[in-house]
N, C-alpha and C positions, 0 to 999 in steps of 0.2 A: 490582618489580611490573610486571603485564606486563596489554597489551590483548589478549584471546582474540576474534580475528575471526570472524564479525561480530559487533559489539556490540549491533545490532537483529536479533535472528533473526525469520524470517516477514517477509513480504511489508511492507516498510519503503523505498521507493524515492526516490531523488531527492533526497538529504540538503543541508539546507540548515544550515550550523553558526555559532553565533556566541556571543560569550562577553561576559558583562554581568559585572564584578568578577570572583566569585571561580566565579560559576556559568556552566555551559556546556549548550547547549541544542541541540538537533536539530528543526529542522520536516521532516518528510515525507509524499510523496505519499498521496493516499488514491483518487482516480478516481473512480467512479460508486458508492463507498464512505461511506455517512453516519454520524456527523458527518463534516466536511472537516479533512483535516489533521491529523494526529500529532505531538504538541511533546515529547521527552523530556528531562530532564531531567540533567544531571552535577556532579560535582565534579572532578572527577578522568580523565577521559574513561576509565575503565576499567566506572566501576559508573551504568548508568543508570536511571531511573521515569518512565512515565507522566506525565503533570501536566494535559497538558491537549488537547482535543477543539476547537480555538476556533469554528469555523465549523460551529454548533449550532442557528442555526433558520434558516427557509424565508427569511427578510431577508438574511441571507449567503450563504446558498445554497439554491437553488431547481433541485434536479435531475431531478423528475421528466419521465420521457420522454426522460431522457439515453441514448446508446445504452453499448452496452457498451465498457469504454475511457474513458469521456468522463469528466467531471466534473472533480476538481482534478490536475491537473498541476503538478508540479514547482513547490511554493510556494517563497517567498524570504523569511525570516526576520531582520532587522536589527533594532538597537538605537542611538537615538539621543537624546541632551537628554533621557533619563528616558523615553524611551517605544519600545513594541516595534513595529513597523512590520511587518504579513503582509501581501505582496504574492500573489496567487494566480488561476489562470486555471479558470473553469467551460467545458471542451471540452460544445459541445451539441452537436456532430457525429462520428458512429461513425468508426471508424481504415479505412473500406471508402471514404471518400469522397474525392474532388480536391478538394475543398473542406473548409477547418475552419473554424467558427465558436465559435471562442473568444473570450471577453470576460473580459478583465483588470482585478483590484479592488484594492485598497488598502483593510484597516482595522487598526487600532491601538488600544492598550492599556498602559496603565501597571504593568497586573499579569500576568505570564503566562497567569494562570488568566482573565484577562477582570476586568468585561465587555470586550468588544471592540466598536470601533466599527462604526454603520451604515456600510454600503461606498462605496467613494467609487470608482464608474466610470474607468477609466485610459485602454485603448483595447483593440482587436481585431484587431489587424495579425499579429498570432501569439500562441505561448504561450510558457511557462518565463521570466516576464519576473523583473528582479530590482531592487531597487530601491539607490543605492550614494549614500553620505553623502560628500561631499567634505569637506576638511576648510577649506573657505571657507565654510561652508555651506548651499552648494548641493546640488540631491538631483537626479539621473539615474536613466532609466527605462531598462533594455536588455532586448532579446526579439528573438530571430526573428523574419523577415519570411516568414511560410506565401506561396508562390508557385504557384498552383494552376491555370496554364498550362500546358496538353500541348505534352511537348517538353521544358517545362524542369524542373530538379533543384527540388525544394520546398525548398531552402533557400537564399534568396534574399541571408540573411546578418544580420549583428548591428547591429538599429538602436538609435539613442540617442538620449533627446527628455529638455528639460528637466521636473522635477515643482517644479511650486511648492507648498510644504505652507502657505503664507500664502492663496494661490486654493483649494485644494484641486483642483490639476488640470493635465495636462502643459500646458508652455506653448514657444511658439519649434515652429524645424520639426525633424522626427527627419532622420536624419541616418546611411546605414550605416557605420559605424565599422570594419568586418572582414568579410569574407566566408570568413575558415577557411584551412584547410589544403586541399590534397589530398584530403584521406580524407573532405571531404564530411559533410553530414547535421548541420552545425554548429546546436549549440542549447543550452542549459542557458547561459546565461549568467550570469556574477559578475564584477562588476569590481571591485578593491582599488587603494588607493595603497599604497606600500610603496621606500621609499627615494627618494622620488624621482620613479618610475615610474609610469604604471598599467597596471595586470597586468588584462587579458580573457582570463577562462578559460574552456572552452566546451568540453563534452560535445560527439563527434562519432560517425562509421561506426555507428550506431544502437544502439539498447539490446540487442545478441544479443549475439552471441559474439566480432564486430567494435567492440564498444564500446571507446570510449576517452577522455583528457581531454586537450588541445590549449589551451596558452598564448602569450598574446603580448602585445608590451609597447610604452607611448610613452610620451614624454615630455609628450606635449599630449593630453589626454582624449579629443579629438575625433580625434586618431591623425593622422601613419596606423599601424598596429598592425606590428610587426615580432615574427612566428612564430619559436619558439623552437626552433633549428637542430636541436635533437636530438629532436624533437615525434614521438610523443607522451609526454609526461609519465608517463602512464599507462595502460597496460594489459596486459588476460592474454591478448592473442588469440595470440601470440608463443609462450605456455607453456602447451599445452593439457595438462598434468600437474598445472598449478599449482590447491589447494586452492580458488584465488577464481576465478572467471570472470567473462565480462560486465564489467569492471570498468571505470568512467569517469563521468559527470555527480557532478561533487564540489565539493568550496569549502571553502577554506580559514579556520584561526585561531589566533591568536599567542596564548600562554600566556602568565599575569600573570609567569614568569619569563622569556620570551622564547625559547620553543620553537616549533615551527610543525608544526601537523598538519593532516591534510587527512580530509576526510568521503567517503566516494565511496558508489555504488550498487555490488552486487555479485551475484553468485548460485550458487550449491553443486550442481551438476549430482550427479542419484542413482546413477549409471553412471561418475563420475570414477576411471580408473585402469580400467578393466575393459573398458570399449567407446568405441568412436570418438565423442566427444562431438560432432564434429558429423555423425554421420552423419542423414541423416532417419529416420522412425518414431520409437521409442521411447526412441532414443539423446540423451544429452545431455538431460532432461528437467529440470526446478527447478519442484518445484512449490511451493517453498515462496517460490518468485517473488524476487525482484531486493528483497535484505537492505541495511542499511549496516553498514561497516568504514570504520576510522580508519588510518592511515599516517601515520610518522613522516616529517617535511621538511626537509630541508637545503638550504642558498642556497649554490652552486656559480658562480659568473660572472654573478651578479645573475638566475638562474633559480632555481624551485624544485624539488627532486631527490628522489626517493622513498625512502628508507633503506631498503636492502636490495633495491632494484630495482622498476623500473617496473609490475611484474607486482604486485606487493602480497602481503603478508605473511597468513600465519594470526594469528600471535602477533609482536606490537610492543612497541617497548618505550614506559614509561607515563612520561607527564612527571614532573617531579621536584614531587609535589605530594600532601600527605598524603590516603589512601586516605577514601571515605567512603561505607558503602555504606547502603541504603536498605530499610528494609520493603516488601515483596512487597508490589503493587497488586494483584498475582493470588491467590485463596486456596486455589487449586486445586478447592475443589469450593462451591460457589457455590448455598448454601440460602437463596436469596433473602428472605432477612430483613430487608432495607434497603426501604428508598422509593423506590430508586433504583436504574438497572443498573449494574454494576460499569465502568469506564471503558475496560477492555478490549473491550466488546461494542460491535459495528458492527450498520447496518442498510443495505439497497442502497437507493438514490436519495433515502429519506424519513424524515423524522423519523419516530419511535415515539409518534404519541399515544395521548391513557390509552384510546382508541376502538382503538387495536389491540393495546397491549401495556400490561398496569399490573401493579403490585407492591402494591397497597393491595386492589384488590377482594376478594380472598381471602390474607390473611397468610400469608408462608413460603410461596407460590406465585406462579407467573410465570404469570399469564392471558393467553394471546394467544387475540384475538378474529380467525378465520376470513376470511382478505382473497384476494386474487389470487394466481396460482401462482407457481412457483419462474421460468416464463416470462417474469414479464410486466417490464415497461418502467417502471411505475407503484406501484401499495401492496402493495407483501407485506411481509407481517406475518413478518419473519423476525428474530433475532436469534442474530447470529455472532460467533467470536472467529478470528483467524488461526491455519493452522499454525506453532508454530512450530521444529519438530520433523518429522523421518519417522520418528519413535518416540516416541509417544504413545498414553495410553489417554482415549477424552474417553465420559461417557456422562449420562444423563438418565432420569427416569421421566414419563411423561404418563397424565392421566386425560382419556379421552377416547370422545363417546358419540355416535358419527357413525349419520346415519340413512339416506344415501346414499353413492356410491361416490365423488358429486364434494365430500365433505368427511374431508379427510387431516391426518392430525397427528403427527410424529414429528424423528426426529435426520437431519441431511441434511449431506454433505460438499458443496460448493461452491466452482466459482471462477467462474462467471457465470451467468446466465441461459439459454445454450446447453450449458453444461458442470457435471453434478451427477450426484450419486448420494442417495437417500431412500430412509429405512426407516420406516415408518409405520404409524399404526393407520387402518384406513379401515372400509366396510360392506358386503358381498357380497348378493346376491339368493338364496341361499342358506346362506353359512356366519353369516351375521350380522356383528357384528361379527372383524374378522381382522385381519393383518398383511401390510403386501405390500411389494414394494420395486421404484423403477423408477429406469434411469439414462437420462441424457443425452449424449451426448456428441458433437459436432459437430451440431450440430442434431437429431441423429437418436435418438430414443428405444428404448428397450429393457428386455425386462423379466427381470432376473434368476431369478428364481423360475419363468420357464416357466407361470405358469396355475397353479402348485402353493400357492394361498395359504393362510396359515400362522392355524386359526381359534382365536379367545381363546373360553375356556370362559367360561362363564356366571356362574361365582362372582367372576371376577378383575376389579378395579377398576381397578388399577394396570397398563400394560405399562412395563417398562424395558427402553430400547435402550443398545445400545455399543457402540462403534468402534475396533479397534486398527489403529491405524496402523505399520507395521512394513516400513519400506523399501519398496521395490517396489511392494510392496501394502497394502490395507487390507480389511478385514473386519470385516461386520457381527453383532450378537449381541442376540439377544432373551429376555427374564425374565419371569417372572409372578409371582416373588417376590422379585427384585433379589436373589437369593444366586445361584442356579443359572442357567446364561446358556447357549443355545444357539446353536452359533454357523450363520449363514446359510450357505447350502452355496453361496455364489461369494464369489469373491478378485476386488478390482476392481485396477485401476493406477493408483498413486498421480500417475506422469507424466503423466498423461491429465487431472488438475489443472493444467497447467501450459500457459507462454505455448506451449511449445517444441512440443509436441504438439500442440497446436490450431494454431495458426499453420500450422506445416508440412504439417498434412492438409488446407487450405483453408479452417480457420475465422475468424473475427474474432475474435482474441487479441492482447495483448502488453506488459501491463501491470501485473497485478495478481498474485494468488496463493490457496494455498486457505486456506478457511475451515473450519470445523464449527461446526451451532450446531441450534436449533430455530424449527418453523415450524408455525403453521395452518395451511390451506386450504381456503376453500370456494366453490366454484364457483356454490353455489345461491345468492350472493349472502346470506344469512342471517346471516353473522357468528357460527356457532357457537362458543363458545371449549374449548380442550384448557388445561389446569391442569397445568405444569411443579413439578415440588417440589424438584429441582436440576438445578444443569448441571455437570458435572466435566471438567475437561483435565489431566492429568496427563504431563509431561515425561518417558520412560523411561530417558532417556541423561544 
């Protein structure tokens, strides 16, 4: 049996792994992405599911008017004395500023699935903090110290402060334990005991193409930390051929047989093998954003060693642990029958109340009531699922009876608030009701269609939209009868979803990855609602 890399396709970042008995669990980042954090689920680290969303209402997280980038950052996921412990940090400040204002929480849970506790305040000194069980039982806090002086490197280094779970609260003074390697940008911290030692591992050279993961080991917790001669541990910046790129912020865990693998962040450049991955423009793009992949571990002179090299594998081999795979969370096409959204669907900054999105007011329909645009900072009523594929067909039908031009409702690709493409039903001053579609990108708006907009005859109730995703590109297609589909006469750029592209042309990127999904809008403040009667994703490859 073998692990096919990555094991989280689409935008899955910052993996935090750790193994309760016989089960093995993944938390990962989610950003200005609501709910907070993604917990999945294993047996076998080959087949994983869904399970759980923990950080689900406004008392855990409170993100609106986060900027783009912000919100959870690299949780830390542990298991101690029966209970699961999510450490996690709300960035309230954009990735444009000398300053971050981050605040670190702590809640806990006996059951994966929650409830989880009211959050217990940590500190704000940086993010990525992680929380580490001694086994005296004692508990330590480590994060980065954000350094936000001109002149100096913002990474000031790895501090360590005692937590008392008896106070509920760090206690004693922090203390920096490590400031890195060489390569700089030291963050993602995890500390383990393990023979003896304790092992600080520590994501470095940042989350591009320079990523990498950087160990070091003492005998006394408080260090001093002695870097592992042959450092880095991991990465692909060395092999720009190699299938995985980006490859680094990871963390380790021992199999009930006593194998050792490791979790890392990764990403799939759509030009790998063909064009200069790092060149700028379009080259080197990942829109399907910074995935996780697992790697086999072997102890070499009391360090840990990557099977098969530091670069990281597509296909690893799987521990010696009987297979066990899981009923799809996904049902591929999603006719909103439940009371509930399927657990795959995200929203940006804000929970989904039954005031913008409900599955009761109308059965077998998704009512979203008409909120703020795809812009704003604050409530759109939008609900997305990740890419997780550049070959997929995802599509939807809406009913919808706008009276003006500022009330839109349709299928919209997305990776931020600056960066989107919408195909929609909106109101003309003279075709009446019609179809239009506008994109985004680096701030700058545009409209594919030229003024040519596309009008719905007067008998048709229904429009369905659809989206093929197909490498490079993607293209829109519009129905009056859901069989016959015409497709929009422009081809957008899938990489133009992506950190690699935005970043590089001067936007505010570097985090997340694309979505598709549906949205209201209405500008008249009215809260008009458009009626979904499904939504479909479908995987090609």
């Amino acid at each position: 049996m073998k692990i096919q890399n990555p094991v989280l396709p689409g935008y899955n970042p910052d993996p935090s792994i750790v193994r309760v008995g016989d089960d093995y669990y993944i938390a990962t980042s989610t950003f200005e992405w609501f709910p907070g954090v993604r917990i999945h689920h294993s047996k076998d680290l080959v087949n994983w599911e869904l399970v759980s969303l923990p950080l689900n209402t406004t008392k855990l997280l409170d993100m609106k008017g986060n900027g783009d980038g912000g919100g959870i950052w690299a949780p830390c996921l542990s298991y101690c004395d029966g209970m699961f412990y999510l450490i996690y940090t709300d960035m309230k400040t954009e990735d444009s500023s000398a300053f971050r204002d981050g605040h670190n929480y702590l809640t806990t849970a006996t059951d994966i699935k929650g409830p989880w506790s009211d959050p217990i305040y940590l500190n704000s000194s940086g993010f990525d903090p992680s929380l580490f069980h001694d086994d005296d039982g004692r508990k330590y806090l480590v994060n980065p110290i954000w350094d936000h002086r001109i002149g100096h490197h913002w990474s000031y280094g790895i501090v360590m402060q005692e937590y008392s779970h008896e106070q509920k609260k760090l206690i004693g003074k922090p203390k920096v334990i490590w400031k890195g390697t060489p390569v700089g940008m030291t963050e993602g911290p995890h500390l383990y005991k393990i023979n003896g030692y304790y092992y600080l591992m520590c994501a470095e050279g940042g989350t591009d193409y320079h990523h990498s993961e950087a160990i070091a080991r003492s005998k006394d917790i408080w260090g001093p930390y002695e870097a592992d001669p042959q450092s880095p541990m991991l990465s692909a910046f060395y092999t720009p051929d190699n299938g995985l790129q980006k490859c680094g912020h990871a963390s380790l865990v021992e199999t009930q047989n006593g194998e050792w693998y490791l979790a890392h962040l990764t990403s799939r450049p759509l030009e790998l093998g063909r064009k200069p991955i790092f060149d700028i423009g379009i080259h080197g793009t990942c829109p399907l954003g910074r995935e996780t992949a697992i790697q086999k571990i072997e102890w070499v002179d009391g360090w840990p060693r990557v099977v098969g090299g530091r670069q990281g594998s597509l296909e690893v081999e799987a521990p010696n642990l009987p297979e066990v795979k899981f009923a799809p969370t996904w049902p591929g096409r999603d006719d909103f029958d439940s009371e509930e959204l399927n657990i795959h669907y995200q929203s940006l900054r804000v929970p989904l109340t039954e005031q913008m999105v409900t599955l009761k007011e109308r059965p077998g329909f998704l009512r979203i009531y008409g909120h703020e645009s795809l812009a704003s900072y604050h409530t759109q009523a939008l609900v997305a699922r990740r890419w997780r594929s550049v070959n997929f067909d995802a599509q939807t039908s809406v009913e919808f009876k706008p009276e003006t031009f500022q009330q839109l409702a349709g299928l919209t690709c997305i990776y931020n608030r600056d960066n989107f493409t919408f195909a929609y039903v909106t109101w003309d001053e003279e075709l009446g009701r019609c179809i239009d579609v506008i994109g985004r990108s680096i701030k700058k708006y545009y409209a594919p269609l030229g003024g040519k907009l596309i009008k719905i005859p007067e008998d048709v109730t229904t429009v369905h939209f659809k989206v093929e995703v197909r490498g490079e590109y993607y293209q829109y297609f519009y129905s009056f009868d859901g069989v016959n589909f015409t497709a929009i006469d422009y081809k957008f750029r899938s990489g133009d979803l992506s950190d690699d592209h935005i970043q590089r042309n001067g936007g505010l990127a570097f985090f997340t990855g694309a979505f598709v999904g549906v949205t209201c809008i209405d500008m008249q403040g009215t809260h008009l609602n458009a009626d979904f009667d499904y939504f479909s994703y479908v995987d090609k490859e």
